[in-house]
N, C-alpha and C positions, 0 to 999 in steps of 0.2 A: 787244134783244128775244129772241135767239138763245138767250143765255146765261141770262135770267131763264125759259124755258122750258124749258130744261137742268137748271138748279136745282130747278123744279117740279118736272118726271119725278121727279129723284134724291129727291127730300123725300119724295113720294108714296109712290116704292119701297121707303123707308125705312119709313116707316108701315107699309105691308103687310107687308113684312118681319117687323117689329116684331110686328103685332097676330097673325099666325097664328105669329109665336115663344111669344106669351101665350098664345093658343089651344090650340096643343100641350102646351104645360105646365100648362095647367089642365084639359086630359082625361087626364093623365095623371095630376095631383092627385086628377081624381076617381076613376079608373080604382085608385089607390091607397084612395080612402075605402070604394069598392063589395069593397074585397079580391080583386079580379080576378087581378092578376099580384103576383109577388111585387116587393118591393121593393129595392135595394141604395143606401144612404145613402150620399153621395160628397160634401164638404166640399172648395171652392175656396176658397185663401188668394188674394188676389190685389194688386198697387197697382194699383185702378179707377182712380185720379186720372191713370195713367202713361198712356202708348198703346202700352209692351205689355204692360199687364194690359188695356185694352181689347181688343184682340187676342186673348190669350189666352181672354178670357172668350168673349169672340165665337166664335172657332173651336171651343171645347169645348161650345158649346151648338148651335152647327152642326154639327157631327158628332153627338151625339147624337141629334140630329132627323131627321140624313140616317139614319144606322144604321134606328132604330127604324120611320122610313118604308118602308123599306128589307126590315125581318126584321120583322115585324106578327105573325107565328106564335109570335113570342118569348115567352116567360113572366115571364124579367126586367126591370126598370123600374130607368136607374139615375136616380136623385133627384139633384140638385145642388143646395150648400148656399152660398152666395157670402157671401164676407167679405172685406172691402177694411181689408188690414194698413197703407196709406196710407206704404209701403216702410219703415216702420220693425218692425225685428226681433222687439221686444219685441209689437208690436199682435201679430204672426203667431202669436205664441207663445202670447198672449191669447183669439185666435181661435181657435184651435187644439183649448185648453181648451173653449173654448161649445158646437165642434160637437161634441166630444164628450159634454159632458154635456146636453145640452140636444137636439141632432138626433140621436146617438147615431150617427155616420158611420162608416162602415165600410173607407173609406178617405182620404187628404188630397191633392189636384192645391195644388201654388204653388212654393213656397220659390224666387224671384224672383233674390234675391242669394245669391251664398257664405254670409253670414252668418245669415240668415234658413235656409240649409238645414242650417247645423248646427245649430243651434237644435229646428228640426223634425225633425231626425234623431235626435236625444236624446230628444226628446218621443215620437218614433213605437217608440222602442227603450225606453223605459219603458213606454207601453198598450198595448205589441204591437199597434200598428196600420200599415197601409203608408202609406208617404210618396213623393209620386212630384214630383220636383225636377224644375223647368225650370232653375234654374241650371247652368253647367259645373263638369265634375268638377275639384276641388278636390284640394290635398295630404290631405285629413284623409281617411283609408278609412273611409266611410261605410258602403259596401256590404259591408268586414270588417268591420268594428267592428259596424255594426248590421243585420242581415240585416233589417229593414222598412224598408229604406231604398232607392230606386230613382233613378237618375241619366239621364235624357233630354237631357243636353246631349251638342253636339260636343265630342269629347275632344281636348284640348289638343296631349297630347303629340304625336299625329300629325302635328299641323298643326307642331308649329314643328320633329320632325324634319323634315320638311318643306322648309321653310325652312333648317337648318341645312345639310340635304342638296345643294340648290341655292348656297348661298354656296359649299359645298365645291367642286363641277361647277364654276364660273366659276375659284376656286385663288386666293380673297380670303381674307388672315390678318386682316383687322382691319373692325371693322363698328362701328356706332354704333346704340346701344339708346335709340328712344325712346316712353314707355310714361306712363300717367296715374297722376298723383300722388294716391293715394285711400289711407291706413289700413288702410278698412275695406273696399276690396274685395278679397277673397283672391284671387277670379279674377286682374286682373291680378298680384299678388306671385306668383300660383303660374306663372304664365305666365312670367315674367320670371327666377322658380327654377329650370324648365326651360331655358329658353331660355338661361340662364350654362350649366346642365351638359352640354346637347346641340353648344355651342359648344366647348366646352373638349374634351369627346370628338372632336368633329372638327378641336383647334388650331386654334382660330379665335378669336383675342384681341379682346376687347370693350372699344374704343379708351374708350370714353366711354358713361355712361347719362346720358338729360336727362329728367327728369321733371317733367310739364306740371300745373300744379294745371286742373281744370275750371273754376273760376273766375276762371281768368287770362283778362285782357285781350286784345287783337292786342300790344299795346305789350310786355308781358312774353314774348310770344311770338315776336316778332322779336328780343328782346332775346339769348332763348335762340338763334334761329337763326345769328346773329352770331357767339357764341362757337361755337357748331359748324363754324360755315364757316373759323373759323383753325385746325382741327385739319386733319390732313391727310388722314385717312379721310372717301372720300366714299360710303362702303356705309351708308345708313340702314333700319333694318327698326322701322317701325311698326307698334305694337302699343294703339292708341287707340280712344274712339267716336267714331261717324261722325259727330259733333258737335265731337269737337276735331280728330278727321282731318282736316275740309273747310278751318277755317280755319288748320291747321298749312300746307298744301298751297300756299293763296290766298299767305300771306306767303313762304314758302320761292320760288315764283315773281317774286314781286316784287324779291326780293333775289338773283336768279341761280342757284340752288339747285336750281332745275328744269332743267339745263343740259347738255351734252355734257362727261361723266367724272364725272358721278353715275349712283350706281346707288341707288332706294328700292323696298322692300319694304314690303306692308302684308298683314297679317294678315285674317282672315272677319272678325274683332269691327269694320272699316271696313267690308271689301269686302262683306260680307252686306247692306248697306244703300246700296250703290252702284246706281245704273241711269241708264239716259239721261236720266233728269227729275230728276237730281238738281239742277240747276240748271248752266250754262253756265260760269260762273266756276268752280267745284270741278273740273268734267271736262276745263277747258281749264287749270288749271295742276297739273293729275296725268297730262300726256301722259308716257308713257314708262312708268309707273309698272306693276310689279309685282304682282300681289295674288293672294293665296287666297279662294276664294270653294266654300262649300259645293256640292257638286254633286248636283243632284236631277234625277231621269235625265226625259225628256218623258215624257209619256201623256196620255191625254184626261182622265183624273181630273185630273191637273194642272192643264188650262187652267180646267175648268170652274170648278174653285176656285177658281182666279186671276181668271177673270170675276167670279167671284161676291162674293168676296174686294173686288175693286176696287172696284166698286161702292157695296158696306157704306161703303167709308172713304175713297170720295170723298164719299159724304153726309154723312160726319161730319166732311168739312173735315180729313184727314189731313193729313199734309207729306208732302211726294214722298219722303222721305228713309225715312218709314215704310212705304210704300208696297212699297220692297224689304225691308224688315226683316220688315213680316206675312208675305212668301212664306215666311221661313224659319222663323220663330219660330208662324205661323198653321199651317205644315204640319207643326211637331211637337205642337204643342195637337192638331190635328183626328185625326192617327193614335195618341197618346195615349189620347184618349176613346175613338177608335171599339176600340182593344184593352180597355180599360175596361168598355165594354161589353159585347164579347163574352166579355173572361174572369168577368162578372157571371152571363151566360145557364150557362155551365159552372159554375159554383157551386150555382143553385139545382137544377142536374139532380143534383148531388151530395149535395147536404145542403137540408133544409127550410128556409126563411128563417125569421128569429125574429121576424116580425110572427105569423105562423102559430103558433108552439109558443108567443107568449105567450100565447094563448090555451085551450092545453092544462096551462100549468105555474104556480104562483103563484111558484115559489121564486124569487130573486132574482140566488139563488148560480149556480141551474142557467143561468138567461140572461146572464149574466157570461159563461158555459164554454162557453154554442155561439155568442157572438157574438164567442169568441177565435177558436173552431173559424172561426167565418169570413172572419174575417178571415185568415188561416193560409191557406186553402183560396185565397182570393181571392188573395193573393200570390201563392202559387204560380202559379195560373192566369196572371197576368200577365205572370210571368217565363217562363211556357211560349208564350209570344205570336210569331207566327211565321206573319205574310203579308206581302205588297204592299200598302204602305199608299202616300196619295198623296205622297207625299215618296220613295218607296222602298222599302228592304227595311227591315222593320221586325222586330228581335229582339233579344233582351238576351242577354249573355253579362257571366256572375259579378257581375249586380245594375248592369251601365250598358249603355242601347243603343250597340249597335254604330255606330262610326264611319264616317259614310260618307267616300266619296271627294271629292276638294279639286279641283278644277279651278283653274290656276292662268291668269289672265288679263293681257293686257296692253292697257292704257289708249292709246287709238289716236282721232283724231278727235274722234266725237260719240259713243264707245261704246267697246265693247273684244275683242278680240281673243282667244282662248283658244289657249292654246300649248301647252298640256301636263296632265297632271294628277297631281297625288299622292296615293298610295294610304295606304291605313291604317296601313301600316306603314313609309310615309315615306319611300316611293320613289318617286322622279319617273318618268315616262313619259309619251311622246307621247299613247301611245290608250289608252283604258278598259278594254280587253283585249288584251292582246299576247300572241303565239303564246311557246312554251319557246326557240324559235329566234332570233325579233329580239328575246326578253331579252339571250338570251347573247351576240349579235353587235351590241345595240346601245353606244354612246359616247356621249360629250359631244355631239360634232356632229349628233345625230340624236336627241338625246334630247327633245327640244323646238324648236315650231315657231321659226322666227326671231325675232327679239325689235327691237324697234324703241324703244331707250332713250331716256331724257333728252334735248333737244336734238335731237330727230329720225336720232340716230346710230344706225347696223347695228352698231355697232365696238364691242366688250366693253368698257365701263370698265376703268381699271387701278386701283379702289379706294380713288386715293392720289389730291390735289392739290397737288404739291410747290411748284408756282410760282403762288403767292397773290399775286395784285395784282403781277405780276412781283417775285417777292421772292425775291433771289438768298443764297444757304445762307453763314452766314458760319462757316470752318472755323477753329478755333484752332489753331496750331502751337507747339509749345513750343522753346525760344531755347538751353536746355542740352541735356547728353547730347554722343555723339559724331555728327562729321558726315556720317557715312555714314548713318546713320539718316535724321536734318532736318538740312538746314543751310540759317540765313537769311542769304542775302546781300543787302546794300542799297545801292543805287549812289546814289556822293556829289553826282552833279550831277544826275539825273534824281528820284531819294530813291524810287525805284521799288523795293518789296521779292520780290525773286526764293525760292522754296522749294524746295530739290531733296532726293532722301536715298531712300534705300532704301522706308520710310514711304511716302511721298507717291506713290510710283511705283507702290506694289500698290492705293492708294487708288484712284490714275486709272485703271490696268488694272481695278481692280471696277466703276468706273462705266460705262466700253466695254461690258461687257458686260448692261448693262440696257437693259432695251427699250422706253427713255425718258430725255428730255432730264435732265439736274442741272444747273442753274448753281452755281457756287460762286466763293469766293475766300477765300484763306490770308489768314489774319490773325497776325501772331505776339505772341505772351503777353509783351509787355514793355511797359517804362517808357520815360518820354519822354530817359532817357540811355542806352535800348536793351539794358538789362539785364533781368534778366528778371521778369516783378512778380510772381513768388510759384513756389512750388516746383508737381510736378505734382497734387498734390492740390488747390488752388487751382485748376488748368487745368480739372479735371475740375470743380469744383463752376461754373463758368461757366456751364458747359451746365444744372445746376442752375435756375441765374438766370436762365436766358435770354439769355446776351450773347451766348454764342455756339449756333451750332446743331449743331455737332459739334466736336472734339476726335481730330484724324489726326496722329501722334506715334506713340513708344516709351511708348506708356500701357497699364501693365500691367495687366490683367483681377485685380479683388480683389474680395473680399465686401463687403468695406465702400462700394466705391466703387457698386457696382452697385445698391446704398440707393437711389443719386440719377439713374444713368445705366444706360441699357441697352449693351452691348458687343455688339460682333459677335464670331462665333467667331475664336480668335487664328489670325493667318496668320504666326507665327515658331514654333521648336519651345519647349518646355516646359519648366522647371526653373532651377537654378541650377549654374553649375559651378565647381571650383576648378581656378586655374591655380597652376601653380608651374615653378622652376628646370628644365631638364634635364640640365644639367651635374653633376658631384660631381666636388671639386677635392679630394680624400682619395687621398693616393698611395699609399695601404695598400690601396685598396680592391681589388685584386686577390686578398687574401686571406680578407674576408669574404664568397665565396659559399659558403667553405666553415665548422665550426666548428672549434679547434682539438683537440677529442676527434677530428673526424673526418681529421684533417689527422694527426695522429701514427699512426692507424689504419692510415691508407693507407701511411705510411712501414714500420711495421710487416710489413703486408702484404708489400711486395713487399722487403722484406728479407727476410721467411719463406720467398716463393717464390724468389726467386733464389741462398738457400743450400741448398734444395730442389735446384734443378737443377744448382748445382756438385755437390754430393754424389751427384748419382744420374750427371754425365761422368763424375766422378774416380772411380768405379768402374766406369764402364764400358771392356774391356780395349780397346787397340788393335788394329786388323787389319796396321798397315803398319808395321815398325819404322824406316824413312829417314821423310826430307822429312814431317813431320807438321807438323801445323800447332800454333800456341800450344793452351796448356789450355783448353778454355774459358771463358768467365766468365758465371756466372747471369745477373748484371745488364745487362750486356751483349747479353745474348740476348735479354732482354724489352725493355729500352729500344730499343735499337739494331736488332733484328728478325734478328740473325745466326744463321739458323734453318740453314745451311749447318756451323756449328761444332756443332751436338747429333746426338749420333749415339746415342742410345739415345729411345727412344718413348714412354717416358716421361715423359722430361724434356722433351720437345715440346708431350707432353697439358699437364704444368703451364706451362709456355711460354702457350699457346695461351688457359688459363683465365685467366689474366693476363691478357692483351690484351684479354679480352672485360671483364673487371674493367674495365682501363683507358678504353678505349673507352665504356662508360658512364659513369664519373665525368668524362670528360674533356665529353661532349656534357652534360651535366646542369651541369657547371661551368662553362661556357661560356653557356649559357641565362640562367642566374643572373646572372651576370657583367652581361651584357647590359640584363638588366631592373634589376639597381641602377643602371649609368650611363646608362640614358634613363629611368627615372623614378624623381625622389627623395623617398622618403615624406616624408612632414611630419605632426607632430606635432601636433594642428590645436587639441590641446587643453592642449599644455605653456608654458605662464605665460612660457617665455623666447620666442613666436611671437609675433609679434602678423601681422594678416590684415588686406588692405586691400582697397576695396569702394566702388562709384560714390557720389560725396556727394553726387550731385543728385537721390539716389532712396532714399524711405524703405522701400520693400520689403525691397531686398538687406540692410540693415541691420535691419529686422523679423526676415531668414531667420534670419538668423547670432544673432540674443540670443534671439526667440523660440524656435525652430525646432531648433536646434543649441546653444545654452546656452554661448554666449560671453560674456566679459566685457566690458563696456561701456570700458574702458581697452584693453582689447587689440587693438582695432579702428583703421586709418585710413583717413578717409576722400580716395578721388580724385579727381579730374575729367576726365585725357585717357589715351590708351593710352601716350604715352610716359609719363604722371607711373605708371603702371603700371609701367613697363619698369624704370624708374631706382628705384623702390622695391622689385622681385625681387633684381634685382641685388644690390642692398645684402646685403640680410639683415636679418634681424632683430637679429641681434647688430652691424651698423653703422650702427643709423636707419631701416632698411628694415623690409617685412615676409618671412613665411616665403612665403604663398601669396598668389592675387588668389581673391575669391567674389565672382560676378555672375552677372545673367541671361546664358541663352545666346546670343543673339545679341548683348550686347558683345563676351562672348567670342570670337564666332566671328572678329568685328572686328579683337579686339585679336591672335588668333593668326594671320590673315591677314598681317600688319605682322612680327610677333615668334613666327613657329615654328620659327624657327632653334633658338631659346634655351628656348621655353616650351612647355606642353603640357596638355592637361587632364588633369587628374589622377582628378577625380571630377565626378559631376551627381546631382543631388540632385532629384526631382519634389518642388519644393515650389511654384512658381509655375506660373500657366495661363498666361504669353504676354503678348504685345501682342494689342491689340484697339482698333479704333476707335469711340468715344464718342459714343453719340447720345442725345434727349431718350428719357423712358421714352415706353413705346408706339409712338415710331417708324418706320413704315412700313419706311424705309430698313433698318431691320437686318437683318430676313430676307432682303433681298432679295442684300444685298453680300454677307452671313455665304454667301449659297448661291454668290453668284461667285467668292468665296476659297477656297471647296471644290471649284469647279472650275477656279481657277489653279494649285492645289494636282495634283489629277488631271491636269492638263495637262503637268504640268513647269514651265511657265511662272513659278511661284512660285522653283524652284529658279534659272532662269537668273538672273530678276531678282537672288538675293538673293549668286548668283557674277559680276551683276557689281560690286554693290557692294563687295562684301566685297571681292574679289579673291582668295580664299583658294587659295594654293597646294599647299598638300598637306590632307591628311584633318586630322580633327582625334585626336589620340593617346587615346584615353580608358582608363581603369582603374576600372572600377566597385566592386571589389571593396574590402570595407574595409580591409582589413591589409596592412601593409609585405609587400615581398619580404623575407622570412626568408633567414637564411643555410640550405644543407645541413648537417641534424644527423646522427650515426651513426646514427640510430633510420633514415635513410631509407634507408640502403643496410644496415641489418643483414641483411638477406636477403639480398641481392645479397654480402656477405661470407662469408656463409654456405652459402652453395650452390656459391663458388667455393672456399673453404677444405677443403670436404668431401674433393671428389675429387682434390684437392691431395696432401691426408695418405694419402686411398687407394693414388693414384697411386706413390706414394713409399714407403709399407708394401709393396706387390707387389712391384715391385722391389728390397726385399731382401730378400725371402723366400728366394730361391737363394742370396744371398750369407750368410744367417742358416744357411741348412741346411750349406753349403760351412762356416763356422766350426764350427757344431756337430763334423761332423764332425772337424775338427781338435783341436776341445778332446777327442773322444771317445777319440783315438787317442794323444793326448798322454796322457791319462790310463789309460789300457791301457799305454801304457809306462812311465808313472811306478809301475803297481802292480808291474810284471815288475823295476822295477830295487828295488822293497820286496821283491820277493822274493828276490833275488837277496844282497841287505843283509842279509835274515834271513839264510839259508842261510850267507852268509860269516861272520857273526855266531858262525852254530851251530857251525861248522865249528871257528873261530876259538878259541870257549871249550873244545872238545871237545878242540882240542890243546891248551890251557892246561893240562887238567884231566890228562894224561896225561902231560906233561913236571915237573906236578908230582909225579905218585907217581913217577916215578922215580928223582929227585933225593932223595927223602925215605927209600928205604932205604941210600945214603950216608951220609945226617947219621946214623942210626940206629947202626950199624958204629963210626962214629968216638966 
């Protein structure tokens, strides 16, 4: 009897409602035919069949009633034109057309879906008319693209920075996207666009997306929960309606989903339509549950509407679920209209209405021109719109209302709890206004109130559910390679398989340091005669197929491999390197640091200088003519250092330039010397080499023909450090090879055993490492990649890998590509030449006195030679002068006779 008199009231109320809503619009119709006030023609698209076009329609006729009861002094009258698009795009489109041609609207309220407002946004951008969208804003720039176009929805991207902002705070890499499977709605694809790029800007790997069709069953929907729940990411962020939210929630509870070490997120498009009447079953298996929820601050305007509001649409037999959907979508319809309104009353103070000038003007063109003018006029006014309306602040910036703030809530009991809120620009914060001070000094810890998750836990998820159904991680180990690395042992009576090796020891050391359980157990890659059943590219494609769940070995990090598997960062170092001989069994080879132009040089040399310094003693005179000692000898004096036998200062200076000569070739040949008998070049690419190389690994063998352009015969391949050892040895000229090429850490292996004899010669960055093998998207790899970076910083990574190895000394390296060259004369010509200089100077000065002392001699020699020409004439003259007189005498004798 209670309840049927309950119903009466609400019926009655409705009625009256109703009748003075007809009442008001037909004084205002008449109010319109008397020409009293002016008029402004406004054209509602709406789905009447939905309940929130009922809604909308409702609240926009309620605020016009309320405004204009309200402002009675007004002049303006907005008219509403209602047309039911029955949610398809094309009727909108249709409608659209009527009210123009037909009521001649001055503006359009609808566009319902994404689809419907681009549609209306092209229409209103061809008749320059405004279009004002209850949809949310979309990827397509409407408000660029077409300046008649106006956007009143919640803006997206805030809301799922947002969200991304918060997974960040918690330091969860991997989340699970699940969103409704629709075509045609762009809203969710544009949400879902965002929500990939604002994830990936904060590294945040999106494990998996599951998209729900709205027509799916519980059955298909459990179906989907299933496979979600054997992935190991337990972060879900829902982004559905509050139609497939409830029963997404109801099944995920039933299957455990709602539990301690899940974390779910849901987006306003559920939480807007969440409240305590939502019904029992939805709010009790969404305990824990996360959500965003539009935040519209109290006032008395608020409740009243909300009284007034509930009312309406419990008489129309609402569902509870709408009940929270009119607060929000009711309070954008009613402060829509009432700015509508008032930017209508500013229009006609500005410009005449064209009910009036039709009656001044017959042309048809001229009314065409001022009823763009007002429409022009009327946007603008709109977009200048700028009070407290009952939902909030109400204003547009660049053609969409401004986004309010998110209050983000948590699902507690019979209701929910509010922990924080995020702002427009997608920042989390405890309170609605925070001082510049607890911004800068607030943290994670205090960013938001406590959170009481899933399962009633305080305790932050870790994201990840490793151990499903107790389900222990099965690791594959691979059976080749050397055993410092893996080595399986398997005992013959208990057949129990033991794994130990370098490997497996930095594996365990990564797992100690997570902060959380792994079960696992080593499985090794062989066949039932305990060989090995396939090489390591086979190992790895396991993990492919699912046999195994990881892959901890000597598995190199490659492109190709990474197709299938995700790697953690390598924890051994990087490259390839070649080993070779250190010995040279060449009995010559003392002769080759140097060349031999530079070799008869040097003999040259100090043959010059040490006939140099005999010749500057053996003219120098003695002081003592007893007990003197031997002559003494050039060579002598510079080899031997008998610096006691030179007794002139010059022949000391060349002495001394000599020695400094010597003294550099001797350290420079000595060096050389040195670096030809501990590392012998190898010729890596001359046809009589051949180069040997692990055969259980097609990398090192990739390196050497791809990489370095060996020939596919010059190659052998090996399997242990001795078949190493005994193939250097050889040579290549007796069955062996010149060098060994492998990754580095064989090397390090195989030099630990054999650096008596061997050595690295060169290393090559051509490979990235070892790395351990996990399925793609698994949790697992950030997490160990990050504890390998810190056994690394530790040291810890080093002890491990000394004490496998055992390596005794360093490793010898030579990075540079070219052999040690012999010493050419080009390298000392300077050095020949700076000491040869003062050599010849030294020994010019020095006979300058012994030069003038000669001169002299030839001078006086020659003074006497002219005194004895003179002396020859004169006897001469003499000589003939008596001839010439003994002859006239004799001759008057004969004369007589």
């Amino acid at each position: 009897m209670k309840n049927q008199t309950l119903l009466l009231f609400v019926i009655c109320f409705s009625f009256l409602d109703t009748f003075w809503c007809n009442t008001s619009q037909a004084e205002l119709n008449r109010t319109r035919d008397d020409g009293l006030d002016d008029e402004i023609h406004v054209g509602v698209i709406l789905d009447i069949g939905s309940w929130q076009g009922k809604v909308i329609q409702s609240c926009i006729s309620m605020a016009i009633s309320d405004f204009y009861s309200l402002q009675k002094s007004y002049k303006a009258r907005v008219i509403l034109h209602v047309r039911n698009s029955q949610g398809d795009p094309f009727r909108a489109l249709s409608a659209a057309l009527n009210l123009l041609e037909d009521a001649k609207v001055e503006a359009i309220l609808g566009a319902q879906t994404s689809l419907e407002a681009k549609f209306l946004a092209e229409f209103g951008d061809r008749n320059k008319i405004p279009v004002i969208s209850f949809s949310r804003p979309c990827s397509f720039p409407f408000s660029t693209r077409s300046p008649f176009f106006v956007q009143i929805g919640d803006d997206q991207t805030s809301q799922i920075k947002g969200v991304a902002a918060l997974i960040e705070l918690y330091k969860w890499r991997n989340v699970i996207l699940i969103h409704q499977e629709n075509d045609l709605d762009l809203d969710n694809d544009d949400a879902m666009s965002y929500m990939a790029a604002f994830l990936e800007e904060k590294n945040i790997h999106i494990s998996f997306v599951s998209a729900i069709a709205a027509s799916s069953e519980d059955d298909q929907i459990i179906e989907q929960l299933h496979e979600l729940k054997t992935l190991q990411t337990t972060v879900f962020i829902v982004h559905l309606p509050y139609s497939l939210a409830s029963r997404l929630f109801v099944n995920a509870k039933r299957l455990g989903m709602i539990s301690k070490g899940y974390a779910w997120f849901v987006t306003s498009k559920s939480m807007n339509h969440l409240n305590s009447r939502s019904g029992s079953s939805t709010i009790e298996s969404m305990q824990g549950v996360i959500g965003f929820r539009s935040y519209i601050p109290a006032s008395i305007e608020l409740h009243n509407f909300t009284s007034r509001s509930r009312r309406k649409f419990f008489a129309d037999q609402a569902p509870d679920a709408m009940q929270a959907m009119q607060l929000y979508l009711g309070l954008l319809a009613y402060d829509v209209a009432w700015s509508l309104a008032k930017a209508a009353e500013r229009v006609v103070v500005k410009v005449p209405c064209t009910s009036k000038l039709d009656a001044r003007s017959n042309s048809s063109d001229s009314d065409i021109y001022k009823t763009s003018i007002h429409r022009s006029i009327l946007l603008q006014e709109i977009l200048r719109s700028n009070f407290k309306g009952v939902g909030g602040e109400f204003r547009f910036v660049n053609g969409k209302l401004i986004s309010n703030t998110f209050q983000i809530v948590n699902v507690i009991g019979s209701g929910e709890k509010r922990v924080g809120f995020c702002t427009s620009t997608g920042r989390i914060t405890r309170e609605i206004y925070e001082s510049n001070l607890r911004r800068q000094q607030s943290d994670f810890t205090n960013n938001l109130e406590s959170i009481i998750w899933p399962g009633g836990s305080l305790t932050i998820p870790l994201g990840r559910m490793l151990q499903t159904s107790g389900k222990i991680l099965k690791i594959g180990v691979p059976v080749l390679g050397f055993p410092q690395l893996v080595k399986v042992t398997r005992d013959p009576y208990t057949n129990a398989t033991t794994v130990t090796g370098f490997c497996i020891e930095v594996f365990k050391a990564a797992l100690e340091g997570l902060n959380y359980q792994v079960q696992y157990e080593f499985i090794p890659f062989m066949d039932a005669d305990g060989n090995s059943a396939g090489a390591y590219n086979d190992l790895i494609y396991q993990v492919y197929l699912k046999n195994f769940d990881a892959v901890v070995g000597d598995t190199t990090i490659t492109a190709s491999r990474s197709l299938y598997v995700d790697f953690t960062m390598s924890y051994t170092d990087i490259g390839v390197g070649i080993v070779a001989p250190t010995e040279n069994k060449d009995m010559w080879i003392f002769c080759k640091p140097l060349t031999p132009k530079l070799w008869l040089t040097i003999v040259g040399f100090y043959i010059l200088c040490g006939y140099v310094i005999w010749l500057i003693e053996r003219q120098t005179p003695r002081h003592v003519a007893e007990d003197l000692p031997p002559q003494p000898n050039g060579f002598s004096s510079i080899l031997l250092g008998r610096w006691e036998q030179l007794r002139n200062k010059w022949s000391m200076f060349v002495a001394a330039v000599s020695l400094f000569v010597l003294f550099i070739l001797s350290s420079s040949y000595t060096a050389t010397l040195a670096s030809m008998m501990t590392v012998q070049h190898i010729e890596l690419n001359s046809k009589r080499s051949y180069i040997g190389y692990l055969g259980s690994s097609n990398i090192t063998k990739g390196v050497l023909i791809s990489n370095l352009n060996f020939e596919n015969y010059t190659l052998k391949p090996f399997l242990t450090a001795k078949e190493y050892a005994s193939a250097l040895s050889k040579g290549s000229k007796h069955g062996g090879v010149s060098a060994i090429l492998d990754e580095i850490p064989y090397i390090k292996i195989f030099l630990a055993e054999f650096s008596a004899d061997y050595s690295l010669v060169k290393s090559l960055s051509t490979t990235n490492g070892f790395g351990f093998a996990f399925p793609k998207g698994s949790p697992l790899v950030p997490d160990i990649s990050r504890e390998i970076a810190r056994l690394r910083e530790s040291g810890r990574l080093d002890l491990l890998e000394n004490a496998w190895f055992k390596s005794q000394t360093s490793l010898t390296s030579r990075d540079n590509a070219d052999k040690v060259r012999p010493l050419t004369l080009t390298n000392f010509g300077g050095l020949f030449l700076v000491s040869g200089i003062p050599s010849v100077v030294a020994f010019l000065i020095f006979q300058i006195p012994l030069l003038y002392q000669y001169l002299h001699v030839v001078s006086n020699w020659m003074m006497n030679r002219v005194m004895v020409l003179r002396q020859v004439h004169l006897f001469m003259k003499n000589f003939i002068r008596m001839w010439s007189v003994q002859s006239a005498t004799i001759h008057p004798q004969v004369q007589m006779t």
